[in-house]
C-alpha positions in Angstrom: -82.7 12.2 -41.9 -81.6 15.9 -41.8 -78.8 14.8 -39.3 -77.7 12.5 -42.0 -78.2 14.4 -45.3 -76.6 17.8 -43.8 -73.4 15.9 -42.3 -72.6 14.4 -45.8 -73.2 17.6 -47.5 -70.6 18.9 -49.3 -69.9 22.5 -47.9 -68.1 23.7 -50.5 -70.7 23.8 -53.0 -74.0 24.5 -50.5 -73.6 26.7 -47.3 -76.1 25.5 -44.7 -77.7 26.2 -41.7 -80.3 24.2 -39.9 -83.0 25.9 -38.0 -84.9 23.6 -35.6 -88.4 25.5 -35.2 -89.2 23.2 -31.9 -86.6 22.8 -29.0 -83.7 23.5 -27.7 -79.9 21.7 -28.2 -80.4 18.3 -27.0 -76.5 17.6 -27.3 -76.9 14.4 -28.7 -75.4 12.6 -31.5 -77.7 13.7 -34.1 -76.8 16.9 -33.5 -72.7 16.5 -32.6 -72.7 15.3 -36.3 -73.9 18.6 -37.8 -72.0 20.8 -35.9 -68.9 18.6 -36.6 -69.5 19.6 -40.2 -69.1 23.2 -39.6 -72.8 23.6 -39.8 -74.9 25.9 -37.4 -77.7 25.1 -35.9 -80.4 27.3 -34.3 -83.5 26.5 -32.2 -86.5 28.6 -31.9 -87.5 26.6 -28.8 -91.9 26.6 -30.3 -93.9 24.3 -28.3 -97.3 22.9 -29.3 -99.6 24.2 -31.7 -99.8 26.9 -33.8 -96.6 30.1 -33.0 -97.2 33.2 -34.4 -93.8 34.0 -32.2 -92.1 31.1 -33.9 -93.3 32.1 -37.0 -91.8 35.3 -36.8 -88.4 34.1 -35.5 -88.1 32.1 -38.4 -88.8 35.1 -40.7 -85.6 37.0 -39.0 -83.2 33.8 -39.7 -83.9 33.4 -43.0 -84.0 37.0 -43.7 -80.4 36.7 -42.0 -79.0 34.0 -43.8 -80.9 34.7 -46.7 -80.8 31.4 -48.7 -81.6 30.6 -52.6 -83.7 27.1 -50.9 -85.6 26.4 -47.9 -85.7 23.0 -47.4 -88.2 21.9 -45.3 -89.4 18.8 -43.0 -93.3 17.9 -41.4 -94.6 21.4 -40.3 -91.7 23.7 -41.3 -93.1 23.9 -44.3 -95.6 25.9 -42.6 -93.8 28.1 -40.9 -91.6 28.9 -43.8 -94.2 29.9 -46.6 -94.9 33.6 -46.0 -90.8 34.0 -46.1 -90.6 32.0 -48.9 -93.7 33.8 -50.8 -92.7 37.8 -50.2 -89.0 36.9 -50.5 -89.9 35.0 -54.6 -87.8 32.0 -53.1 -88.1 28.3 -53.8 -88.9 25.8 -51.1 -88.2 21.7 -51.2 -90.9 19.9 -49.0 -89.2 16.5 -48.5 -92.6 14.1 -48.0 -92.0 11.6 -45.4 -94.7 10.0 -45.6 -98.4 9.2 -47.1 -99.6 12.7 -48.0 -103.1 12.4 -46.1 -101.1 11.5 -43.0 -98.2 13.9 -43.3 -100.1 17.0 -42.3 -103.7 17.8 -40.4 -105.9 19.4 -43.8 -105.1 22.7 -43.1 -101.7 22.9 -43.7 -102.6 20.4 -46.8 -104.4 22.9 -48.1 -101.6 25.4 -47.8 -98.8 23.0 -49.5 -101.9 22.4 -52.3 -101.5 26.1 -53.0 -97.6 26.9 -52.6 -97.4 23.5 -55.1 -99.6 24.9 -57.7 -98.1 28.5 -57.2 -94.5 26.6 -57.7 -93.3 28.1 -54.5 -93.0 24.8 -53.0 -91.9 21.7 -54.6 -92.4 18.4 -53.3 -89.5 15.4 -53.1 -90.8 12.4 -52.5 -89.0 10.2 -50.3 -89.9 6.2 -52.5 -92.1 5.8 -55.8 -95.1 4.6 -54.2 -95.3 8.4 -52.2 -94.3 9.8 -55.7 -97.7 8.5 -57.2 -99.7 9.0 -53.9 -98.7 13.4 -53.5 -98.8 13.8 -57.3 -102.5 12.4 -56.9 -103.5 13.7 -53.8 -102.1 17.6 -54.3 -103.7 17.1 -58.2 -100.0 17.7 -59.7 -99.1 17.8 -63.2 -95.6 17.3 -62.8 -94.2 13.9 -61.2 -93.0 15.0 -57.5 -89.5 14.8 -57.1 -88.0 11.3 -55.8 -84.6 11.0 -53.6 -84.9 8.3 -50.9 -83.9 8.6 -47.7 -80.2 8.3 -46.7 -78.4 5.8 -44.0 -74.8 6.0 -42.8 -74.1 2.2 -44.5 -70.4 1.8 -42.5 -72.3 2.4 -38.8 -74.2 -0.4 -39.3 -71.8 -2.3 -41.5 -70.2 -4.7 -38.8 -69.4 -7.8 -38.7 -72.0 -10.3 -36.7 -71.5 -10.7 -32.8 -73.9 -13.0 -31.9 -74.1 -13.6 -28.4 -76.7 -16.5 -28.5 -78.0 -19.7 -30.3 -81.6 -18.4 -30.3 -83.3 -16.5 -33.0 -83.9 -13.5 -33.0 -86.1 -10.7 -34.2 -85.5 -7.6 -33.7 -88.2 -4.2 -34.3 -87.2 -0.9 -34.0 -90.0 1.6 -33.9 -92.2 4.5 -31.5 -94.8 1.9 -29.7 -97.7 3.6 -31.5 -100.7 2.4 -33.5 -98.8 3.4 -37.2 -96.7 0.9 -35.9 -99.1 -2.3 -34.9 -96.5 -3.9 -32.5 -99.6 -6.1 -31.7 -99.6 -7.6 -35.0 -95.5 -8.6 -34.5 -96.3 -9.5 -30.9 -99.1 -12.0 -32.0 -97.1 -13.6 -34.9 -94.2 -13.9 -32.4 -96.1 -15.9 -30.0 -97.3 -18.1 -32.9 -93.6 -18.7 -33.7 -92.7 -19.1 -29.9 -94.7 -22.1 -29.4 -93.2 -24.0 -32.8 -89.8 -22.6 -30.8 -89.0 -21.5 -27.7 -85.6 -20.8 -28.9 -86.6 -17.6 -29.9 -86.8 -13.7 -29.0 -87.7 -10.5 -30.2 -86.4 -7.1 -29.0 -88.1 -3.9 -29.1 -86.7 -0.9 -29.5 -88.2 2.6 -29.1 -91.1 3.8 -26.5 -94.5 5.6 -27.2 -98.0 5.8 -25.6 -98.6 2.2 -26.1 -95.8 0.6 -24.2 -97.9 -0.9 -21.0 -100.2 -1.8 -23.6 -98.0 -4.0 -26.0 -96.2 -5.3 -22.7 -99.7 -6.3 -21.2 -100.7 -8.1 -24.4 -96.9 -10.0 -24.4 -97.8 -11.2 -21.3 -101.7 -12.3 -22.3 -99.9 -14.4 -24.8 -97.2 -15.7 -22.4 -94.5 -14.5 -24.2 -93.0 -11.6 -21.7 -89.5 -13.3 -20.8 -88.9 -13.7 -24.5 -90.3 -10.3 -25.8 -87.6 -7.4 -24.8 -88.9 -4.0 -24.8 -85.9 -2.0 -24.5 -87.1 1.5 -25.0 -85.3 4.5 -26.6 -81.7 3.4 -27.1 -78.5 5.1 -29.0 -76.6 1.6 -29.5 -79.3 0.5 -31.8 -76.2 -0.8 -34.4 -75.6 -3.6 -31.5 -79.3 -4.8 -31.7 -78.8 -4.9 -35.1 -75.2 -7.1 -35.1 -77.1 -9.6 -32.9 -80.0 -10.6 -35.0 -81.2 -12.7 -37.5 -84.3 -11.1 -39.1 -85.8 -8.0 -39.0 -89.3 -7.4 -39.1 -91.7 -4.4 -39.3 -95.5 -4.6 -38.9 -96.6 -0.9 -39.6 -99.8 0.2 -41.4 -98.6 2.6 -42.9 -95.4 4.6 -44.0 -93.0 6.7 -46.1 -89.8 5.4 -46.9 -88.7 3.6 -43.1 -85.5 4.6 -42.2 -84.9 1.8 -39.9 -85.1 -0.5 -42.7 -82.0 0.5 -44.2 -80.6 0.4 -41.3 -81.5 -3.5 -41.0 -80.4 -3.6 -44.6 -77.0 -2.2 -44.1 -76.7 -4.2 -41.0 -77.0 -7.5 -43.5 -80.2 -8.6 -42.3 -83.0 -9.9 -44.3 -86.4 -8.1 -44.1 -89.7 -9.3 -43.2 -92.4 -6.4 -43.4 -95.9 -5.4 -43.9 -96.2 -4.2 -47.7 -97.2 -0.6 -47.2 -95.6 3.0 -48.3 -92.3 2.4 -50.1 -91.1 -0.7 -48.2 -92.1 -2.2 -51.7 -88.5 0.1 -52.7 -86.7 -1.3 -50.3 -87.7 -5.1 -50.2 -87.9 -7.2 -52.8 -85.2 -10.3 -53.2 -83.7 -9.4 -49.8 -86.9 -10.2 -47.4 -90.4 -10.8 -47.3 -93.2 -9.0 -47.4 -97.0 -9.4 -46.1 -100.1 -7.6 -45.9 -100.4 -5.3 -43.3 -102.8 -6.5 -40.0 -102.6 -10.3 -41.3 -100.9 -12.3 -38.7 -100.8 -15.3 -40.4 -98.3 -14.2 -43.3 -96.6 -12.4 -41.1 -96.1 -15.7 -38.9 -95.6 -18.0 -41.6 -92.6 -15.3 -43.1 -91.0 -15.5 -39.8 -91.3 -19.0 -39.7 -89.9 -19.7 -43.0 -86.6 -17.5 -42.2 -86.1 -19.3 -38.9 -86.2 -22.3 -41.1 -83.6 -21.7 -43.3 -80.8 -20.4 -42.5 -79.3 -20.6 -46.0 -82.4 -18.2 -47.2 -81.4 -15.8 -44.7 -77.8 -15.6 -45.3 -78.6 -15.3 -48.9 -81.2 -12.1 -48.6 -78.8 -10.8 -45.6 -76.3 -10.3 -48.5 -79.0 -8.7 -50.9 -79.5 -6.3 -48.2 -76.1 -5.2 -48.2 -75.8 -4.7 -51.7 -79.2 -2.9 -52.4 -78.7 -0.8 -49.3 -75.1 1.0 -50.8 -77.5 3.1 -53.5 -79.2 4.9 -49.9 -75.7 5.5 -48.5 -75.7 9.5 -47.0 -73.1 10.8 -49.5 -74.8 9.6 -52.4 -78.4 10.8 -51.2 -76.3 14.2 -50.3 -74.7 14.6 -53.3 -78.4 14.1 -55.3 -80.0 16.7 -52.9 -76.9 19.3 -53.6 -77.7 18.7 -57.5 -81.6 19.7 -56.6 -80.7 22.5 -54.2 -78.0 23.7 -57.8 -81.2 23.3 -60.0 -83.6 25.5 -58.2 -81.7 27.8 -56.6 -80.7 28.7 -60.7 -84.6 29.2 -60.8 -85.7 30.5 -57.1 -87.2 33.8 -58.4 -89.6 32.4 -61.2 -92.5 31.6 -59.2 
């Protein structure tokens, strides 16, 4: 997300740095598309838990770049409050996800505080997290609400479709917010209807012998593709029919619009702000119930006329998340506090 939103920023109007409190430069693409926008990056190279180091080295860059806005992500917010407290700054806390899952309670505690001080205000990332931090951090003011932005023309291309099977494609850390299980199960259901069909994978986590253990208790393996961490992901995407998502729980998922701008039609578990996201263009079930998930699946593979149709939806819904509009909304909220920062 910060890859995308800072390479779309408009560097005229907001100067920028990103600092990265964990890590060093990975050299990737993520972060070739930053430093191609003339923006710095530094790392403060923190490890687990709690830095007092880090903290410190964070202090020294701000109080060198000295901004108007910290914008912050997961625990930076942490680590930025006492510069953003003693120097009468504003912070944005961008919300990723459900509030009682974002953060362990006592960093909760400390966002509960810098909200009600007005040092810190939150931007919520879909409606449904809107409602969920203004009630959870007892707010009085609605939160404020930019979605998440995707790069629409890197997934924009045209179909390549390499074979007559369907296929399903996931993308997501093998992890229990996830519930691959649930997608595995519902995909073994559909198998036996159709043996002309196969899902793909991607991403890696804790649970990957796990999931791959359970494709093969349901005698699915040679059609179920784990393909671990990948960069090519807008391939996967120009070679399926249907995405699906079986999470318990999230924000506003990224890899959804993805799908979307890719011109695929959605099948997910209603949680978080998919509800944003999904509506005429896909499908969506209860989270943990197999059997709607199965029967949603099913019904796509059937129709291939449905699936054009929502794949289209997709595309159209998906251009209002596009990373120079979401960056050109954030560079209005960065203008409208900054005007503010000291009145805390």
């Amino acid at each position: 997300m910060v890859s995308r939103l800072a390479s779309h920023l408009n560097c005229e109007s907001v100067e920028t740095e990103i600092i990265c409190i964990y890590g060093e430069a990975k050299h990737n693409d993520l972060e070739q598309a930053i430093l191609d926008h003339g923006i710095k990056i530094r790392y403060l190279g923190k490890g687990l838990g709690f830095s007092a180091a880090a903290m410190m080295s964070l202090f020294r860059e701000l109080d060198l770049f000295n901004p108007d806005i910290v914008h912050t992500h997961l625990s930076g917010c942490v680590y930025s409050a006492p510069w953003v407290i003693m120097r009468h700054r504003k912070m944005l806390h961008t919300v990723h996800n459900i509030p009682g899952y974002e953060l362990i309670w006592p960093k909760r505690v400390l966002m509960r505080m810098l909200y009600k001080t007005g040092h810190a205000v939150p931007v919520a990332i879909s409606k449904e997290i809107r409602i969920l931090t203004k009630s959870f951090y007892h707010l009085k003011q609605d939160p404020e609400l930019i979605y998440n932005p995707v790069d629409v023309a890197r997934f924009a291309t045209p179909k390549k479709k390499e074979t007559n099977a369907f296929v399903i494609l996931s993308v997501g850390r093998l992890s229990a917010q996830k519930n691959q299980q649930l997608l595995i199960r519902a995909f073994s259901r559909l198998h036996k209807k159709n043996e002309r069909t196969e899902l793909y994978i991607l991403g890696d986590g804790s649970l990957r012998g796990e999931l791959e253990q359970l494709a093969l208790k349901e005698g699915v393996n040679e059609s179920v593709h784990f393909e671990g961490s990948v960069t090519n992901t807008q391939d996967y995407y120009a070679k399926a029919d249907v995405f699906a998502m079986s999470s318990e729980y999230e924000g506003l998922p990224l890899v959804i619009l993805e799908a979307m701008a890719a011109s695929l039609p959605i099948v997910s578990t209603d949680v978080g702000g998919v509800k944003d996201l999904v509506s005429e263009n896909g499908l969506l079930v209860q989270a943990g119930n197999c059997k709607q998930m199965t029967e949603a699946l099913n019904l796509l593979m059937q129709d291939s006329d449905k699936r054009e149709m929502m794949g289209k939806q997709s595309f159209e819904k998906v251009q209002q998340y596009d990373s120079s509009v979401i960056a050109n909304r954030y560079t209005n909220l960065y203008v409208r506090y900054a005007a503010n920062s000291g009145e805390v």
